[in-house]
N, C-alpha and C positions, 0 to 999 in steps of 0.2 A: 334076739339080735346078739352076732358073738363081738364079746370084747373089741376085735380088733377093728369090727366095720364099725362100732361105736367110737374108738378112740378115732376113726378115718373120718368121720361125720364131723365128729367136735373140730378136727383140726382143720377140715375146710370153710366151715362154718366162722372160727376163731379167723381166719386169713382174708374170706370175705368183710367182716365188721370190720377189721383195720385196713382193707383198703379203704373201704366207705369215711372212714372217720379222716385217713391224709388225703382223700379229694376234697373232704369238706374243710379241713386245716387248709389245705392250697389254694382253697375258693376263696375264703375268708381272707388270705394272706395278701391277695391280690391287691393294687392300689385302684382307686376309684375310676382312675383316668383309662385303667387297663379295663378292668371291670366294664365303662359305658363302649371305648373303642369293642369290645367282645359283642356287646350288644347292637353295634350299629351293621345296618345291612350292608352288604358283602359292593365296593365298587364296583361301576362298571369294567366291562371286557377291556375296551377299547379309551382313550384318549382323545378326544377329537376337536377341532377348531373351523372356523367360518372360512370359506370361501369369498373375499373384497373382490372390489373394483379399482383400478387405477386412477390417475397416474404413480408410477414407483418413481422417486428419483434420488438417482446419485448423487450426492454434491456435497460438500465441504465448501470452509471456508477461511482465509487467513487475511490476518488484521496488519495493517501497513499505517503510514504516513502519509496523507497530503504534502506535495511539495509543485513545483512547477521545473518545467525543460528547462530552465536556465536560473542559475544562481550566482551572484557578485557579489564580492566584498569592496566597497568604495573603501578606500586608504586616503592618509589626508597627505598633504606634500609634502616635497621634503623639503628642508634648507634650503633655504635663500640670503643671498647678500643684502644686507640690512637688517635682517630677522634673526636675533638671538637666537630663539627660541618659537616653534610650532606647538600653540596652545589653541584646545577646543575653548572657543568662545561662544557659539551658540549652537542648538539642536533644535532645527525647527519642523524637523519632522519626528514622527511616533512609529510605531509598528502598526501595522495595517493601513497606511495612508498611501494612496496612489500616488505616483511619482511620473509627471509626464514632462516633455522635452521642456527644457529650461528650468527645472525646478532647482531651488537651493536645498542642498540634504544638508549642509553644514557651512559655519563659519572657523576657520581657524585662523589664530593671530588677524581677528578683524574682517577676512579677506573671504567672497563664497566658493564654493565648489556645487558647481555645477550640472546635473546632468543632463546633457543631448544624445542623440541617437549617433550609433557608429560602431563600426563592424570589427576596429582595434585602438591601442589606447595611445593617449596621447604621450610624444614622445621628444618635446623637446619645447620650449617655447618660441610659438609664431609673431612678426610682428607687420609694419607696411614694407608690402615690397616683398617678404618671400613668397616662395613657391614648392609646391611639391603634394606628395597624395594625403597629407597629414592636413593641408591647407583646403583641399578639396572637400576634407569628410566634414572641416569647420561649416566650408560655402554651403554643404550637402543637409547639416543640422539646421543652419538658417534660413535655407528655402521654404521648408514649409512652414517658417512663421513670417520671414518678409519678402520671401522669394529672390533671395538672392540669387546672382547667378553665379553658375558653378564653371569657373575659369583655370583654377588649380594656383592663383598667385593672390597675395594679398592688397587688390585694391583699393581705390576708394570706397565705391560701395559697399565693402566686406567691412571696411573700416567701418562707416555707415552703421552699419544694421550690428558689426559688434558693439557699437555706442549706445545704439537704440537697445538692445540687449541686456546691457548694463544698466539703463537707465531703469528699465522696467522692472528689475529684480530690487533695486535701490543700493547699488553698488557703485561709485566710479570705475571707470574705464581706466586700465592700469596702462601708463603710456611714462615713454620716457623722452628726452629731448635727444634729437638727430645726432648732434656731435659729440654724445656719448654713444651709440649706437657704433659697435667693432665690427669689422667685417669678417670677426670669425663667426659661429655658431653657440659661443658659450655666452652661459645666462647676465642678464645685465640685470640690478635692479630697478623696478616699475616705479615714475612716479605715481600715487594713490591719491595725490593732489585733487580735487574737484576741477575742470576746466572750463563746468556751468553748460555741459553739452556742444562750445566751439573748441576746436583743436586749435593752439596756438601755433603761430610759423614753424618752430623748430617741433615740435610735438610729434611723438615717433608711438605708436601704438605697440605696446607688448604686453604678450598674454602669458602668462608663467602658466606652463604643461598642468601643474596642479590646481590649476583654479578648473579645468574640464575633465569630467568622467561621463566616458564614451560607453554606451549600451546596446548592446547587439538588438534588443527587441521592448521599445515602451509602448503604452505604459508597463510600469512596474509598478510590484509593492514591496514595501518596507517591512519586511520581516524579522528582523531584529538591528535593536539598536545598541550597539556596544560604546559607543561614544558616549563621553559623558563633558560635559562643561569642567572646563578646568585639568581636563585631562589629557595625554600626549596626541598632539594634531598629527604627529605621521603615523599613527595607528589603524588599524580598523575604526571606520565609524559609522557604517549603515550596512548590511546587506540586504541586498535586491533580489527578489525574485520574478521571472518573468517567463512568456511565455504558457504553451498549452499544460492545464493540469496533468502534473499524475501521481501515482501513488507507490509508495517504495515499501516493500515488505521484508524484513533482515528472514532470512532462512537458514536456520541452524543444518545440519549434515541429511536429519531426514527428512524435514520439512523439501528439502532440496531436489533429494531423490524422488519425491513424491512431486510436485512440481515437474521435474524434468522426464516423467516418464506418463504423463496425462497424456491421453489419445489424442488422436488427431481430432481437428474440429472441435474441442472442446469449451463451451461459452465461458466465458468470465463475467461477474456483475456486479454492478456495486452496491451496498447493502443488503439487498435481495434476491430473489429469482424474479424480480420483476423489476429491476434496476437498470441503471443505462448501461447497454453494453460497454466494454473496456478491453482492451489488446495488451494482450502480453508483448510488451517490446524485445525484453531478454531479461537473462539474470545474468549479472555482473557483478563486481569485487563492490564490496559492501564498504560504505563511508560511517564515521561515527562522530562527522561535523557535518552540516550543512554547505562548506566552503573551504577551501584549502587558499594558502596563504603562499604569495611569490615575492621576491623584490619587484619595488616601482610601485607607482603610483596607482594600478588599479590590477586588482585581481577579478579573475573571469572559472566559472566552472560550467558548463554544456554538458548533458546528458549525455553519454557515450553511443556510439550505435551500438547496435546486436555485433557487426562484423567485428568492430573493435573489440568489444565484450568476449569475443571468444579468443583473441588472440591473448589475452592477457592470461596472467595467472597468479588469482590472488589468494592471500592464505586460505586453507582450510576452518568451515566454519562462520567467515566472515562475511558472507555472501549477502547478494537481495535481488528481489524478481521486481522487474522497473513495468508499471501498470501505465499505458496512454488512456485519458479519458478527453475521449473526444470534445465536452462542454466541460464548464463550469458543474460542478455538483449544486445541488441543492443546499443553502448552508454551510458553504464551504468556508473553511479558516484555513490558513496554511500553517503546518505541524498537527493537525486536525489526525486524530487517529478515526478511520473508517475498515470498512469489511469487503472485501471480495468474493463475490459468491462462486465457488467453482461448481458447473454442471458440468459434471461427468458421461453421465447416462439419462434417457430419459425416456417412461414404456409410454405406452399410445392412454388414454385418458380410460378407455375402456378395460384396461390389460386384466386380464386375471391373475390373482394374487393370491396366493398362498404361503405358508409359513416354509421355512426350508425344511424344516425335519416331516412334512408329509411327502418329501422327492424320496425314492428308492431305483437301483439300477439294478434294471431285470439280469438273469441271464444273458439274454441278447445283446447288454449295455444300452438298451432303449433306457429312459427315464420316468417314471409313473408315480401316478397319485392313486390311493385308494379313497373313494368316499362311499359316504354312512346316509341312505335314504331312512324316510320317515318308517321304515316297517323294519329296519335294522340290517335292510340288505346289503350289501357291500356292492360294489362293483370297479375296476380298475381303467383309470384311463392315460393311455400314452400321449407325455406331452415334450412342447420344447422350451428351453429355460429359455427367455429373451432377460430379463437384468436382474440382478441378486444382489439387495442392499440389506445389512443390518438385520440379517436373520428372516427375510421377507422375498419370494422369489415371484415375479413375471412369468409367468408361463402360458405357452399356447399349445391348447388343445389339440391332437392329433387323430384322437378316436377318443368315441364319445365325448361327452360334454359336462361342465363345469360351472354351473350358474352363482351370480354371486347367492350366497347365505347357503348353501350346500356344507354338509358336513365332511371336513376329510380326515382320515383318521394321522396322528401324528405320535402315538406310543400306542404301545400295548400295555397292557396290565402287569405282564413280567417282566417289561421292561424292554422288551425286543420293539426292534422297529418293525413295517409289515412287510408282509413277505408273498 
């Protein structure tokens, strides 16, 4: 052998051993975690997920207030001759306590206030012998406890049955003598005297506007009481709430958007998808009291309509979606936070479901699934989307078929979707 095929032999020889010896350094080098992933068998091709059964459904939900169509703040009265000073002297009613025609919500400087039913507030004090529609809505409160009749002037029998009235609450009948009685309109003071149920000869019946607060709809309930004994009687001292439930939701800018742009026919529910239906009445300018506050003796707040609602235009932001429930809720409290269930969308109970990432758009723009049978065949089938929630799509079969627990493939190995 010459020299140089000798020196050619050793040198590839020598090149082989040191490869040999940095595979087995780099084997060695490797960490254990690399090392077992090296030994695990190789993934499958494909990706794949089950073929469900319906129902899919769309739906959200937002969380509001219990409140009622109508809210009042009773106010105690104002100054009177003879009256230094309008002090709350008693509170005989609480929050949550129903409040039906005749009841006393309060005493101030001694004397009760009232409520009866009436459509606006009282506005001056009546006594025998006037007339007018202020006189009517008195006759109209007392009917349905003595059946008064309703004549528009203050007679005997109105006289009557306001005594009877008085007597039943345990109040005297505030009355003054004749020949103090002026023939204008301005307020006279009542005597508070006991007259033991008979009117004396000169005895002139007056009722100070403040002792009655007039309520569009009773019963009512006592929702908050801001009155406190010992505290200013021409204040606030009971708000009322009355009338059918519903439920007020504040909607910040996108809750709003999203609200005002729900399809048509869309259900609303309350607490659940299986709760009493409820109607969206409108969204209108959002309150951050229960009650807003006027001069005079009695303040009134009514839920606005839809029509109103859109003429107006309140700050940005400030907004609320006003919910009608037709009953009473289950457990209801008023200020009571509850849920609206919004259904959006809803597929048929049988729907075929699949994840969204097994849709792919052919050439054609048809929309197709690939599924994975037991032998590892593939085959493709053209479908139509019906509703697509939270990564979950409704689809109906076009060609061929989709049973549920079918496999459809949803990635590939390299990451491609199918094709």
């Amino acid at each position: 052998m010459s020299q140089r095929r000798m020196t050619g032999w050793l040198t590839a020889a020598g090149f082989l051993a040191a490869s040999v010896w940095a595979w087995q350094v780099g084997s060695d080098a490797r960490s254990p975690a690399q090392q077992a992933a090296l030994a695990r068998p190789s993934s499958p091709l494909v990706v794949t997920a089950p073929v469900t059964a319906g129902p899919l459904v769309d739906s959200g939900t937002l969380t509001g207030v219990l409140t009622r169509e109508t809210t009042l703040t009773v106010t105690g009265p104002g100054t009177r001759p003879g009256v230094n000073r309008q002090v709350i002297t008693k509170m005989p009613v609480k929050t949550g306590d129903v409040v039906r025609s005749g009841r006393v919500v309060a005493e101030v400087s001694g004397r009760p206030v009232i409520v009866v039913p009436g459509g606006f507030p009282a506005y001056r004090d009546i006594g025998t012998g006037d007339e007018g529609p202020d006189v009517r809505q008195f006759q109209q409160a007392l009917r349905a406890r003595y059946g008064t009749p309703v004549t528009g002037k203050v007679d005997a029998r109105t006289v009557a049955d306001l005594r009877r009235l008085y007597k039943a609450i345990g109040y005297p009948a505030p009355t003054a003598d004749r020949a103090e009685v002026p023939t204008s309109s301005a307020p006279v003071a009542p005597d508070l005297t006991p007259s033991g149920g008979q009117a004396r000869p000169n005895e002139h019946l007056q009722i100070p506007m403040g002792e009655f607060f007039f309520v569009p709809q009773l019963p009512a309930t006592v929702s908050q009481v801001p009155g406190k004994v010992g505290g200013d009687g021409t204040g606030p001292l009971v708000t009322l709430t009355g009338g059918a439930w519903q439920l007020r939701v504040h909607l910040d800018p996108a809750a709003e958007r999203q609200v005002e742009t729900l399809p048509k026919g869309v259900k609303f529910r309350l607490d659940d998808d299986h709760g009493a239906v409820v109607r969206l009445l409108g969204i209108r300018a959002g309150s951050r009291e229960d009650q807003r506050s006027e001069p005079g003796p009695q303040d009134a707040e009514s839920t606005p309509s839809p029509a109103a609602d859109a003429q107006a235009d309140p700050p940005t932001g400030d907004r609320e979606a006003v919910f009608a429930l037709d009953k009473e809720p289950v457990e209801a409290a008023f200020g009571q936070d509850r849920n609206i269930f919004i259904e959006r969308g809803r597929s048929a109970p049988d729907a075929v479901v699949v994840p969204s990432s097994a849709l792919w758009t052919a050439v054609d723009q048809s929309i197709r699934v690939e599924s994975v049978g037991p032998d590892g065949a593939t085959s493709r089938v053209t479908v139509e989307v019906v509703l697509s929630v939270a990564g979950r799509v409704a689809v109906r079969p076009l060609t061929g078929t989709l049973p549920v627990g079918a496999q459809v493939i949803v990635a590939k190995r390299d990451g491609e979707t199918p094709r």
